[in-house]
C-alpha positions as CSV (number, residue, x, y, z in Angstrom):
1,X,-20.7,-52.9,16.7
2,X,-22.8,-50.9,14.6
3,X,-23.0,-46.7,14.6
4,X,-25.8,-45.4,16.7
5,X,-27.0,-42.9,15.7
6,X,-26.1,-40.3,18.0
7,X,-22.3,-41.2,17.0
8,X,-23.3,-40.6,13.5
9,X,-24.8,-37.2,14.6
10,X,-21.5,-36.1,16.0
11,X,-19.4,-37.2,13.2
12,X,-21.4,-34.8,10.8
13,X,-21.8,-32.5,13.1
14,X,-17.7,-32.4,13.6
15,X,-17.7,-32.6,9.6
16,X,-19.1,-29.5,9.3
17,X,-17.7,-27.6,12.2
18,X,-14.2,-28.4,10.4
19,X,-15.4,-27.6,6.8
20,X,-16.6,-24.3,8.4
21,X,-13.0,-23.4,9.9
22,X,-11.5,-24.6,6.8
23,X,-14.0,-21.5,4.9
24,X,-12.3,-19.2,7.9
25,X,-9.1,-19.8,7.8
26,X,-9.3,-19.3,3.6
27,X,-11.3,-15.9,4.1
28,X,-8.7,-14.9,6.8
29,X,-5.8,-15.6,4.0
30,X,-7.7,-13.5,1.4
31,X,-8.7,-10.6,3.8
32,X,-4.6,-10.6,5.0
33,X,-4.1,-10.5,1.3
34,X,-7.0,-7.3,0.3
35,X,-6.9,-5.0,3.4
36,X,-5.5,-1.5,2.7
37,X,-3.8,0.6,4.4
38,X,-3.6,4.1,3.5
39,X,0.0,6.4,4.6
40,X,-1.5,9.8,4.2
41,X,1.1,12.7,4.4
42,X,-1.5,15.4,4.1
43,X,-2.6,15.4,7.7
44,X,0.6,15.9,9.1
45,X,2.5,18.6,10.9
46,X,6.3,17.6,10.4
47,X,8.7,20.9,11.7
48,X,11.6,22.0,9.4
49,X,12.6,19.9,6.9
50,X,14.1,16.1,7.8
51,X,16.5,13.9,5.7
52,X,13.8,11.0,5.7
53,X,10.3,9.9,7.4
54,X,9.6,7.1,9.4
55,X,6.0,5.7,9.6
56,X,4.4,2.7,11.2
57,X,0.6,2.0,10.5
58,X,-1.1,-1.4,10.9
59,X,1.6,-3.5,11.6
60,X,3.4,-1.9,8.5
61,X,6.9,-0.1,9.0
62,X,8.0,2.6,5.9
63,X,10.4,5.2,5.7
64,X,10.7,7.5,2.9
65,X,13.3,9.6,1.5
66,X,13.6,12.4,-1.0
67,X,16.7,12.5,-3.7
68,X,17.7,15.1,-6.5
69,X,18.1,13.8,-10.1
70,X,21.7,12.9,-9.6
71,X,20.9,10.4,-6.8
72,X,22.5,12.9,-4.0
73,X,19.8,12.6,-0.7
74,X,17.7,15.7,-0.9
75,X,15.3,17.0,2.1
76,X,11.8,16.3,2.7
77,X,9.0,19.0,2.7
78,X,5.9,17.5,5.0
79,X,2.8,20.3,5.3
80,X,-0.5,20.4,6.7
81,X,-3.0,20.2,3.8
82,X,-0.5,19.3,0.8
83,X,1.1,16.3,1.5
84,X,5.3,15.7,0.6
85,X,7.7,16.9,-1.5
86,X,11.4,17.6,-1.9
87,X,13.8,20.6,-1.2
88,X,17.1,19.8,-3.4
89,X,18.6,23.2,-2.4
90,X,18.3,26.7,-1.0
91,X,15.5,28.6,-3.7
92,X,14.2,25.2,-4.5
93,X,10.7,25.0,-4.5
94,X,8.6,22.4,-2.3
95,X,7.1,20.5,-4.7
96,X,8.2,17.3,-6.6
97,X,9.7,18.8,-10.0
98,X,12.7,18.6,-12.3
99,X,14.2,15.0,-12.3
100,X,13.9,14.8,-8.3
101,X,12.2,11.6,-6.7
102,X,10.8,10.0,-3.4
103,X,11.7,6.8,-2.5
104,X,9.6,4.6,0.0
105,X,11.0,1.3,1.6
106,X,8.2,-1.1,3.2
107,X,9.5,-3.6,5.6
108,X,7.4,-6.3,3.6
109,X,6.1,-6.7,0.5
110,X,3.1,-4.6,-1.1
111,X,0.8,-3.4,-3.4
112,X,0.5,-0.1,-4.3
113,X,-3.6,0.2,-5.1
114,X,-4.2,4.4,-4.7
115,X,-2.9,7.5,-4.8
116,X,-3.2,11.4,-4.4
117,X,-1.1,14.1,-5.9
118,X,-1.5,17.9,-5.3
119,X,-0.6,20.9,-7.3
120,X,0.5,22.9,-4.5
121,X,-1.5,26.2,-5.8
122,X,-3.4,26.8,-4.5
123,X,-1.3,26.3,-1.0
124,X,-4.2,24.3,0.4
125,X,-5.1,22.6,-2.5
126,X,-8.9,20.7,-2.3
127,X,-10.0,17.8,-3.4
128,X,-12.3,19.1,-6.6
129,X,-8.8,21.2,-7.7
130,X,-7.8,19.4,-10.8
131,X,-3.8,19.6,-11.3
132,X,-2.8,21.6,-15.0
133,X,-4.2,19.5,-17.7
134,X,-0.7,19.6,-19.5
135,X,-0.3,15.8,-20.4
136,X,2.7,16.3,-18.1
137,X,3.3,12.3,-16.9
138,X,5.4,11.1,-13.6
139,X,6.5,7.9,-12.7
140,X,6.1,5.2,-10.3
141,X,8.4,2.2,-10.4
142,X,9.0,3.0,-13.9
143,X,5.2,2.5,-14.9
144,X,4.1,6.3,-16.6
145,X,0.9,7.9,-15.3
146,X,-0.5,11.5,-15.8
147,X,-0.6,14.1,-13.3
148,X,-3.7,15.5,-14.6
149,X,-6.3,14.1,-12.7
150,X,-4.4,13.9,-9.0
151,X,-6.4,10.3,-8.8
152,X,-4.9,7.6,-10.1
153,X,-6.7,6.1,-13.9
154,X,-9.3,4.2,-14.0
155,X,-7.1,1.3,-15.6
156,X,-4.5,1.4,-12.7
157,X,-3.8,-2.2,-12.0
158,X,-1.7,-1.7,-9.1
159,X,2.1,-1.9,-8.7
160,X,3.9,-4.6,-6.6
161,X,4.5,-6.5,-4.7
162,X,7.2,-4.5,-4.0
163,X,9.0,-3.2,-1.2
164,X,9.9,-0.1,-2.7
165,X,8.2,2.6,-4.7
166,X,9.7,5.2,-6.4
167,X,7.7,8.5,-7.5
168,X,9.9,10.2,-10.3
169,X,9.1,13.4,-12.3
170,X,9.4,12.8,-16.0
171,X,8.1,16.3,-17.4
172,X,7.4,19.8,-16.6
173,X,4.7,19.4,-14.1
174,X,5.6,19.7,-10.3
175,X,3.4,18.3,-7.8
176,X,3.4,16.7,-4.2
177,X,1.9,13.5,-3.3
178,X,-1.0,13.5,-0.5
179,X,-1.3,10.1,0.4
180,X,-0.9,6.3,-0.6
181,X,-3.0,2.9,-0.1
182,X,-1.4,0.3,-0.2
183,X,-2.3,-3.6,0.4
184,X,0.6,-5.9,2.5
185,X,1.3,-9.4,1.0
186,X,0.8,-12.0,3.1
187,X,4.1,-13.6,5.0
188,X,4.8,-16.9,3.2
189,X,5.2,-18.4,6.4
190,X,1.7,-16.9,7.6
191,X,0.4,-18.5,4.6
192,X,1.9,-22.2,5.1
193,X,0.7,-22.6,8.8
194,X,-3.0,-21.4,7.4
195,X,-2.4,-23.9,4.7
196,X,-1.7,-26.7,6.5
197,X,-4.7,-25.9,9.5
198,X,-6.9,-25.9,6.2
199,X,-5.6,-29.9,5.7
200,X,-5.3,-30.5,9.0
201,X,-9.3,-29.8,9.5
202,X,-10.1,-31.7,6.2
203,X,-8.0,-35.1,6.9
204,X,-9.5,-34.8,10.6
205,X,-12.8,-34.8,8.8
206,X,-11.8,-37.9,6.2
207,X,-10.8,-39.8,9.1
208,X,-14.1,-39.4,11.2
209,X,-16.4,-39.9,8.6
210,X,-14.1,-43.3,7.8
């Protein structure tokens, strides 16, 4: 019997409707992939000085720990208006300096994508206060940045995915870091039952137009 064409109406009409989920579910994967989420430690008011720090921000667990150049855990320093450091002893100062490190452990895997350091001095240090243009240089995962600008360079690719990141002082420069962005890696899991809703919708729209 041949198609009317109502019939024919709702097979493009259902065409289209699945071709349009199909575009969702793809922009869904790609906004899961690019959405940032930013840790700041600069707005926080964290009493004495704890062994680690425990955050959980859009759906994103981390904890962070501080350590002294020979690997032994040091103490965290968390102030209002200059972010985190580390206190390896009694007269040590607050800041991040010598060989000493911070160690952040994600619950997933991510992308590091921003930063912000802060000299420290002065004690509530402002956005338009550039760090000591000293070519001093720190670390992050091993990849060597300068401290000079307190933003990250303009050529910063991003580091990861990784579930860790590890800021480590490589020169004379002491600093403490403000904040971090960083962007969560899909669940491979997340991404096959997207996937296969993607082919679902298209073989349901083969097989109606058939």
């Amino acid at each position: 019997m041949p198609e009317t064409n109502e019939e024919a109406s709702m097979k493009v009409a259902s065409g289209n409707i699945a071709s349009r989920l199909a575009v969702l579910a793809m922009a869904a994967v790609s906004f899961a992939a690019s959405a940032a989420t930013e840790f700041n430690f600069n707005d926080q008011i964290v009493l004495g000085q704890p062994s680690e720090r425990s955050l959980v921000k859009d759906g994103i667990s981390l904890t962070v720990k501080g350590y002294r150049g020979n690997g032994s855990q040091a103490n965290l320093d968390i102030a209002f208006g200059t972010g985190m450091g580390v206190v390896s002893g009694l007269f040590d100062d607050t800041q991040l300096n010598g060989s000493e490190y911070l160690v952040f452990t994600f619950d997933r895997p991510v992308t590091l994508v921003n930063y912000l350091l802060c000299d420290n001095k002065p004690l509530l240090c402002g956005e338009s206060t550039p760090l000591t243009n000293d070519g001093d240089r720190f670390l992050i995962n091993g990849v060597n940045l300068p401290t000079d600008n307190r933003l990250l360079p303009a050529n910063f690719a991003g580091i990861g995915p990784t579930a860790s990141l590890v800021f480590k002082t490589v020169g004379g420069d002491a600093y403490r870091l403000k904040s971090l962005t960083v962007t969560a890696v899909p669940e491979p899991a997340s991404l096959l039952l997207m996937g296969l809703g993607v082919v679902g919708l298209l073989a349901s729209r083969r097989t109606r137009s058939a």
